[in-house]
N, C-alpha and C positions, 0 to 999 in steps of 0.2 A: 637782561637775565643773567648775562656773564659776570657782569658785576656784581650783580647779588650773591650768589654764589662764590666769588672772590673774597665779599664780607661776608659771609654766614663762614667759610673758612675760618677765615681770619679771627672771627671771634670762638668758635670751636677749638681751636689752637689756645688763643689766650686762656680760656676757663681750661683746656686739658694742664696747659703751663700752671694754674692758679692749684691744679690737685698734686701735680709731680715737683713743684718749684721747692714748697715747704718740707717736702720728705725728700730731695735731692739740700736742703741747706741741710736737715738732720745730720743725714750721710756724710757732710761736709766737717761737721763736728766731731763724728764719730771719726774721722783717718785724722782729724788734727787732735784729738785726743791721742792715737795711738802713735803718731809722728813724734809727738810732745813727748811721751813714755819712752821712744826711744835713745833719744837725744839728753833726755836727764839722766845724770848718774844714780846712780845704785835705782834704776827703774826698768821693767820693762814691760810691754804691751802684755802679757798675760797678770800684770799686775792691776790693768787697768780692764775693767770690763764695765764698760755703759751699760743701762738697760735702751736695749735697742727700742724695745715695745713700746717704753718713756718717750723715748724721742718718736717715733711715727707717732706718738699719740699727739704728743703737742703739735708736730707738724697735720695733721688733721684735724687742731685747735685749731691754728692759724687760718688753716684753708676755710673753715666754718664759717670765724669771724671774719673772713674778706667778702663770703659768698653772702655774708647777710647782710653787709655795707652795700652791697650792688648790687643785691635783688630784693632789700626790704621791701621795694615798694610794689614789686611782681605779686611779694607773698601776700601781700593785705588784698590784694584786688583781683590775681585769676585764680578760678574756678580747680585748677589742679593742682594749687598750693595748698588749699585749705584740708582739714584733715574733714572727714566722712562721716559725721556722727549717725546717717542712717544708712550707714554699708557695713556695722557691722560684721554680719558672713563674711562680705567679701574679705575683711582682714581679718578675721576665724579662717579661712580656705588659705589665705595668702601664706599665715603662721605656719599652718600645717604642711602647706607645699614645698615652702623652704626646707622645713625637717625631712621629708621625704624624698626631693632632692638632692639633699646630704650622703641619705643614707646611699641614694640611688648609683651616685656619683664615687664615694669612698669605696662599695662593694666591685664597680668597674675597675677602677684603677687597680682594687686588690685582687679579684680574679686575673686581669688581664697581665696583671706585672709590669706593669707603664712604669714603676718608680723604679724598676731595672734599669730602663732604657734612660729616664730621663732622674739621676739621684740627686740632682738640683734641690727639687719639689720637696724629697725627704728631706735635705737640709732646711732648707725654709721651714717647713713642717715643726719642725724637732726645734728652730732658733726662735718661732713664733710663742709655742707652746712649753720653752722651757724656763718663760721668767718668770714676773710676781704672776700671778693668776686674775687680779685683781686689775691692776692694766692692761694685760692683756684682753678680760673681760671689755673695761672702758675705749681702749685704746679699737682691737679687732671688731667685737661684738654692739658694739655703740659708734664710733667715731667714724669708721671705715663706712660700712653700708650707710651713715646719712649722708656723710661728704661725696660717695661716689654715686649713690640716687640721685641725689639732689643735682652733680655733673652731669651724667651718661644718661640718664633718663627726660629729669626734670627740666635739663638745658640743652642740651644735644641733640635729644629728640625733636624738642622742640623746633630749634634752628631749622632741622630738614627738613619739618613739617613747614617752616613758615619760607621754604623755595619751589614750593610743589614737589617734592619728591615721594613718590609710592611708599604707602602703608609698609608693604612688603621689603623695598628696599629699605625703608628707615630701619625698622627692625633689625634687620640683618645689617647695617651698617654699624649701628650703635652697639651691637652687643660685639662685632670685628673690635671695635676704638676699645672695647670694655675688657677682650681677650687682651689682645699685644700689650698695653698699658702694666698689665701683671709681669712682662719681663721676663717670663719662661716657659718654657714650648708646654709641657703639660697643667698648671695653671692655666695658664691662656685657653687651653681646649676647652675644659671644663668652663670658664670665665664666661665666655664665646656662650657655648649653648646656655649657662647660667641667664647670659644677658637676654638671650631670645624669650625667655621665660620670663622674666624681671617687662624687658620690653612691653612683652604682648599685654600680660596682666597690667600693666602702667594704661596702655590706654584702652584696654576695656574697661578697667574701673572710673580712670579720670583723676587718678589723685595718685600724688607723688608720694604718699602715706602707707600704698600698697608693696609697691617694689622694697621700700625702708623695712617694714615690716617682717617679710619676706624673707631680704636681704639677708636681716638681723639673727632670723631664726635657723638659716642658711649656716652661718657665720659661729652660731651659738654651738653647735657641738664641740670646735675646737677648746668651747673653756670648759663645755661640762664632760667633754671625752667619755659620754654616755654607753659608744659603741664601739671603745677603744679595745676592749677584749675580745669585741664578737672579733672583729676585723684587725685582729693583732698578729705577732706569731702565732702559730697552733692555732689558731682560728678553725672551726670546723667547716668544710668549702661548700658541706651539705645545706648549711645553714645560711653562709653567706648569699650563696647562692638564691636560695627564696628569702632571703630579705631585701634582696636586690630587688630583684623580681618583684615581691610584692610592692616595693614602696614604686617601681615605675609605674607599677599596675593603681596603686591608690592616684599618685602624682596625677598619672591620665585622668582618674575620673573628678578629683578634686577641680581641675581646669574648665572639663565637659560643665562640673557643674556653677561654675566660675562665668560662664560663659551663657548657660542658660539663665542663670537669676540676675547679672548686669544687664542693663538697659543702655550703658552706653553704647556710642557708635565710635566707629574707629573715622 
């Protein structure tokens, strides 16, 4: 059993390596770009600005096309690769969960003043959302949520399922590896309970199609900055406040009922 555990490791590490490796070579381009800028004459690093968004995106090109060399043959043959054709609701519930999530999630941070404490997150926030809109769309909203479903759910989960380890503990394991992996303390919280969500819903439904879904709709406010006003300066705190509220309040029963119309079993 120790050994298996040694391997289910070891290969949890490789696929984590296989998501962080292609957006650490990015990174890697991006400082020899600005190294280069500073070493040439008449140049300097504010003259050179990459699109950051470009480069994650291709680096979660990369990671796609490795993940689909090495688990084509997974996807044609089990049962929670395949996409749902009669679970519709379930990914109508899943879409909506994610959006309510957002909002649930944005209106916390903004009540609470978390981006006080930790201005990382604003920075991120503001470098993500301030390039083409268009990559950022493909790049955040597309590329990000299949490559990290497809890892933290689709393969992770799996792994600790196939060592015997509790329902309960998987969950809360994979969506730990789903927080830290984001690199900053308030990301990661958010990440963290995101995962428990993405998790649970993964295997009640059965299909790796739900969490993506979800993930996507999750992801999608940053392009369409829908409720960039409500939750902006001057934001009204009366309001924020029951939209908060409401969308934890919908969130709950969207799950409740997530939960009573799947037939799977965990």
């Amino acid at each position: 059993m120790t050994i298996k555990i040694v391997k289910m490791i070891l290969k949890m590490l490789g696929f984590i390596l296989l998501h962080l490796g292609p957006q650490l070579l990015m990174a890697t381009v991006v400082i020899i770009i600005y190294v280069g800028a500073t070493v040439m004459p008449e140049t300097s690093p504010e003259d050179v600005q990459p699109d950051l968004m470009l480069l994650a995106g291709i680096g979660f090109l990369i990671t796609l096309i490795l993940l689909w060399l090495i688990l084509r043959k997974k996807w044609r043959q089990e049962r929670y690769w395949q996409f749902p054709k009669d679970k519709g609701y379930a990914l109508l519930i899943g879409a909506l969960l994610g959006i309510f999530l957002n909002v649930a999630f944005v209106g916390i941070i903004y009540l609470s003043r978390l981006e006080e404490l930790f201005p990382l997150h604003a920075e991120l926030m503001e470098l993500i959302t301030g390039g083409n809109p268009w990559i950022m769309f493909v790049s955040v909203v597309i590329l990000a949520p299949v490559v990290e479903e497809i890892i933290y759910r689709g393969v992770i989960m799996e792994l600790f399922r196939s060592v015997g380890f509790r329902v309960s503990v998987i969950v809360v394991l994979q969506a730990l590896i789903f927080g830290v992996i984001h690199g900053n303390w308030l990301q990661g919280m958010y990440a963290f309970v995101l995962g428990i969500f993405l998790g649970l819903v993964y295997l009640k439904v059965g299909s790796i199609w739900m969490p993506i879904l979800m993930h996507v709709t999750f992801n999608l406010n940053l392009f369409t900055r829908v409720f960039g006003s409500l939750f902006g300066e001057g934001g009204n705190r009366s309001i924020i406040i029951i939209a908060t509220s409401s969308s934890f309040i919908i969130g709950g029963m969207l799950m409740i009922l997530l939960w009573e119309k799947s037939k799977e079993e965990f």
